[in-house]
C-alpha positions as CSV (number, residue, x, y, z in Angstrom):
1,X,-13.3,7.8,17.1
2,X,-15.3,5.9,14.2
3,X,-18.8,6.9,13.5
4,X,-20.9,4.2,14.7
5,X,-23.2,2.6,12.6
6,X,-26.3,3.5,12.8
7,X,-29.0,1.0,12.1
8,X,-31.5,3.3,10.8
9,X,-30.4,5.9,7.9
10,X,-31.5,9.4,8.4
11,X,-31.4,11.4,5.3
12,X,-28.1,13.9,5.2
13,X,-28.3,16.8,2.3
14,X,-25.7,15.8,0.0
15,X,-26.4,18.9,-2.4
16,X,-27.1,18.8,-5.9
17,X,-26.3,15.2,-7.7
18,X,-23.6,15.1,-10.4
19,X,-25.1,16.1,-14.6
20,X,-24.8,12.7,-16.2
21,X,-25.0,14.6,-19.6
22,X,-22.0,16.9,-18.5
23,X,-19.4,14.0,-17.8
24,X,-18.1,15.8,-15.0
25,X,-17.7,14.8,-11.1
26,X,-17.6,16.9,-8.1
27,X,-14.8,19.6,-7.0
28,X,-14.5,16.7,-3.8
29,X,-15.7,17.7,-0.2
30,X,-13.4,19.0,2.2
31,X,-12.3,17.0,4.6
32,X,-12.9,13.8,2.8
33,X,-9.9,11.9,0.9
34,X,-9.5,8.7,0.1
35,X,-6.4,5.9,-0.7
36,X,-6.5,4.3,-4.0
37,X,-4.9,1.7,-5.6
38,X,-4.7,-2.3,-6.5
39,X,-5.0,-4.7,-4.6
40,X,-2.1,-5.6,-2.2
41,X,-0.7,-1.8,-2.9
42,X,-0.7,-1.6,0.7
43,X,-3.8,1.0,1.4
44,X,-5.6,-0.6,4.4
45,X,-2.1,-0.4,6.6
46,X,-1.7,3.3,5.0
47,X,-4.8,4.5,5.7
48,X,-4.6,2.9,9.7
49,X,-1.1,5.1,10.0
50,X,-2.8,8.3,8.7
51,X,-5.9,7.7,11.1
52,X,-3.7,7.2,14.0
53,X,-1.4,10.2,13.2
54,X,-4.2,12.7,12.5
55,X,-5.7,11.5,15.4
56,X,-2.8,11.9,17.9
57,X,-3.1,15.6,16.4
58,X,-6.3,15.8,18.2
59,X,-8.2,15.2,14.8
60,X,-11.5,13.1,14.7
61,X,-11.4,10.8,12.1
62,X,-13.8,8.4,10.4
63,X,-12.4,5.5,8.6
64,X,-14.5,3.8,5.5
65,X,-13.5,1.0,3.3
66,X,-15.4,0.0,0.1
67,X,-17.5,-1.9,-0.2
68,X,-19.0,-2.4,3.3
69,X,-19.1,0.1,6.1
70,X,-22.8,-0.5,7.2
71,X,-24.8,-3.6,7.8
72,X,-26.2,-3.9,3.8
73,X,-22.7,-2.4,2.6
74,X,-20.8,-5.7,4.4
75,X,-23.4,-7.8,3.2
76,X,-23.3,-7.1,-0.4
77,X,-19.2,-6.8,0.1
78,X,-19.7,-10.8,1.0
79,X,-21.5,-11.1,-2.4
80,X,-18.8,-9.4,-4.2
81,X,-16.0,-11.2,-2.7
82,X,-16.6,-14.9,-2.9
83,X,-14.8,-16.8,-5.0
84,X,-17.7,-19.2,-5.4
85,X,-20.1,-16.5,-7.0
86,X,-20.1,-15.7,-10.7
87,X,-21.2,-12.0,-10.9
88,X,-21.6,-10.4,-14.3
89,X,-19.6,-7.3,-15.1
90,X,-22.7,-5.0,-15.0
91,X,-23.8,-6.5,-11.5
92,X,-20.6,-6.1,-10.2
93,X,-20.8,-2.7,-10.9
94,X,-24.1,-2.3,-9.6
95,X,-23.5,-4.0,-6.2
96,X,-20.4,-1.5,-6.0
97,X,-22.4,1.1,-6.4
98,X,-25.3,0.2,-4.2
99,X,-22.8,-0.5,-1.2
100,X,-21.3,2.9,-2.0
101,X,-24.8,4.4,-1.6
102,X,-25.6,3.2,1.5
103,X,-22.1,4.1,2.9
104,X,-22.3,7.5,1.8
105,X,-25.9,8.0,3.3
106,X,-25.2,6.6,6.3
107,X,-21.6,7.2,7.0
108,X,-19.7,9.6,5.3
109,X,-22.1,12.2,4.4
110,X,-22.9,12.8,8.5
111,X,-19.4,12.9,9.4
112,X,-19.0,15.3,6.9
113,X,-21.7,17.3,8.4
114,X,-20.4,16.9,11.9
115,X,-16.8,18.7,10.1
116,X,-15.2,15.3,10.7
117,X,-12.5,13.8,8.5
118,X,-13.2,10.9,6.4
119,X,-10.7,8.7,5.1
120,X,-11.5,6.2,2.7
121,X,-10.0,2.8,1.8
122,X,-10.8,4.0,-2.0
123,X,-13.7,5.5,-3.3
124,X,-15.4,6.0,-6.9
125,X,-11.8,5.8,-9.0
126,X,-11.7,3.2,-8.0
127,X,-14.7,2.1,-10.0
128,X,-13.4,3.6,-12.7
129,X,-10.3,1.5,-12.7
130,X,-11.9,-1.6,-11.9
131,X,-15.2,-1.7,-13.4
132,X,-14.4,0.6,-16.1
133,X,-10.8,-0.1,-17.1
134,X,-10.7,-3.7,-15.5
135,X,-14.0,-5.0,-16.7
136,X,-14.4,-3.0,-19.9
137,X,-17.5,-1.3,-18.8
138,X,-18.6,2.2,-20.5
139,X,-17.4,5.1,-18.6
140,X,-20.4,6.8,-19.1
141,X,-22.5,4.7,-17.6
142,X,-20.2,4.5,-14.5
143,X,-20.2,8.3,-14.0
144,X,-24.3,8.2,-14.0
145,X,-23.9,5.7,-11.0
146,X,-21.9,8.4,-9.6
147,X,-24.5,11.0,-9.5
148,X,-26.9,8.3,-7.9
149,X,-24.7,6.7,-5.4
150,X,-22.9,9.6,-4.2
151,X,-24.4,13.2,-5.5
152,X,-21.9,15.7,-4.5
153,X,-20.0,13.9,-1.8
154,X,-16.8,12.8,-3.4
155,X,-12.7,13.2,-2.0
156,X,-11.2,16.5,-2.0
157,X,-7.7,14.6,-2.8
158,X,-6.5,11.2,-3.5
159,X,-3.5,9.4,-3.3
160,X,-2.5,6.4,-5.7
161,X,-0.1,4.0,-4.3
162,X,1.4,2.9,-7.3
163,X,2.7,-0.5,-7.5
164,X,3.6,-2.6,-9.9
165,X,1.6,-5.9,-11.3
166,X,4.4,-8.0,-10.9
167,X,4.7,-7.5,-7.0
168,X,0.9,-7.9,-6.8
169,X,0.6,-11.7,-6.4
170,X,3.7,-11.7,-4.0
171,X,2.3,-9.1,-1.9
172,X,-1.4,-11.2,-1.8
173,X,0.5,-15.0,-1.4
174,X,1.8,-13.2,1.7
175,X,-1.3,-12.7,3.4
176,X,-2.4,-15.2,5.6
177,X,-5.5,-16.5,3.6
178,X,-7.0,-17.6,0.6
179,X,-7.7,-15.1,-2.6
180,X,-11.5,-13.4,-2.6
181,X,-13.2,-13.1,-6.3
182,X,-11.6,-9.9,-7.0
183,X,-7.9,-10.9,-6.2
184,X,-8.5,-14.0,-8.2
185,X,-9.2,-11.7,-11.5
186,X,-5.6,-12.3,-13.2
187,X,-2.6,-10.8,-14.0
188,X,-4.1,-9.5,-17.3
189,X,-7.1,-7.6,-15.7
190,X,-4.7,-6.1,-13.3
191,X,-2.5,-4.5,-15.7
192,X,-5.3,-3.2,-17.3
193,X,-6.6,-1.6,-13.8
194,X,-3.1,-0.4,-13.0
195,X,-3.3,0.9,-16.5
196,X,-6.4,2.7,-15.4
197,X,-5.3,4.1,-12.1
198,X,-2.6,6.0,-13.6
199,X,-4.4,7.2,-16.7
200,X,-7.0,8.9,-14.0
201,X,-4.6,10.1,-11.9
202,X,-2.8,11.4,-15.8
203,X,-6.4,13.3,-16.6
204,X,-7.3,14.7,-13.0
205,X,-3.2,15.8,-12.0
206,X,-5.1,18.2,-9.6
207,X,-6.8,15.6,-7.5
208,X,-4.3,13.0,-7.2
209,X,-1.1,12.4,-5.3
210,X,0.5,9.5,-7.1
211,X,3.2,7.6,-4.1
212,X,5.4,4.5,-5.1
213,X,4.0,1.7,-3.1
214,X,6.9,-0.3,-3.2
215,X,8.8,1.9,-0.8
216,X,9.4,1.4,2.6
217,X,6.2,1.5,4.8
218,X,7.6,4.2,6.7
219,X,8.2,6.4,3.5
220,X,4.7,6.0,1.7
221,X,3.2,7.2,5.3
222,X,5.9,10.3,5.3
223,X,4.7,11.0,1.8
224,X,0.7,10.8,2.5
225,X,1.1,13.1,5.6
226,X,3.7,15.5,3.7
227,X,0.7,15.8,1.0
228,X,-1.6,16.2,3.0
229,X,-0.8,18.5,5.3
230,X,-1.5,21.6,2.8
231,X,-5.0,20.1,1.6
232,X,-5.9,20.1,5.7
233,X,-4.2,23.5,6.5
234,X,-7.0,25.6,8.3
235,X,-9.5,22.7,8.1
């Protein structure tokens, strides 16, 4: 079952924070992996599928989306997601990053402890894409967030659903409600984020499992447990 939120946030060694000066980001904890991808890529139905079948294999299994999670991480994702507040590019990055903290203090770094699996409804590429590729910001900056927000606790694997810009909008206008702030972005800052999804997934080949979202529902979740399977093998 879920971790429950705690209220109170006890402090959980996370081991040595990232080197800004080196660049570089975590080898990825065991047992942690998260779904990546644009909006309306389908993630949040993938990642329900994979919880429910790791589960039925007698699993446990904590679930995470970003941002939110906790009580301060769903408050600031309200902030980040209302269409009627105009955040700067370097707050947005900044509320991303303190929800991610807070999540990763309270939530995934104790269910790691407790040799639970965490799977996350993205993670930190997905910074990178969106705040980095999407908003222009320097990646340099972004990766010192990293090293505050999350230390060493970062996803083993990842796997990009991949789907195209043009079925973005279709996919969203599907949905039974109105657009947040980040779905409203464009077509434009999209590309650029798909842009930037697949030139991460390009530089890290090791850490990525890139999956056609367009494909049948059935056949993305085949293809995440088929991945995945080897990256859990004696875990």
């Amino acid at each position: 079952m879920p971790l429950r939120q705690r209220q109170e946030v006890q402090e959980v060694p996370r081991g040595k924070p990232l080197n800004p000066a080196s660049g570089s980001l975590p080898n990825g904890r065991p047992r942690f992996f998260s779904l990546e991808g644009v909006d309306g890529s389908g993630k949040s139905t993938q990642l329900a599928l994979l919880a429910t079948a790791l589960r039925a294999q007698g699993r446990e299994v904590v679930t995470v989306r970003e941002p939110g999670g906790t009580p301060v991480s769903d408050a600031i994702r309200k902030l980040l997601l209302d269409p009627a507040n105009p955040i700067a590019p370097a707050a947005e990055l900044l509320l991303f990053s303190a929800a991610r903290a807070q999540l990763v203090e309270q939530v995934i770094a104790p269910a790691l402890a407790e040799g639970k699996i965490v799977l996350a409804d993205r993670f930190g590429w997905s910074t990178l894409a969106y705040q980095g590729y999407g908003r222009g910001l320097d990646e340099r900056r972004i990766r010192e967030l990293f090293a505050i927000a999350c230390g060493d606790v970062w996803p083993k694997h990842s796997f990009l659903l991949d789907l195209p810009v043009a079925a973005i909008a279709g996919r969203l206008q599907a949905g039974d409600r109105s657009a947040d702030r980040m779905e409203s972005a464009g077509a434009g800052f999209f590309e650029r984020v798909q842009a930037g999804y697949r030139a991460i997934a390009m530089q890290h080949p090791e850490r990525f499992t890139v999956i056609d979202a367009a494909l049948p529902q059935d056949s993305v979740h085949s293809a995440i447990l088929t991945s995945l399977g080897p990256l859990l093998a004696g875990g």
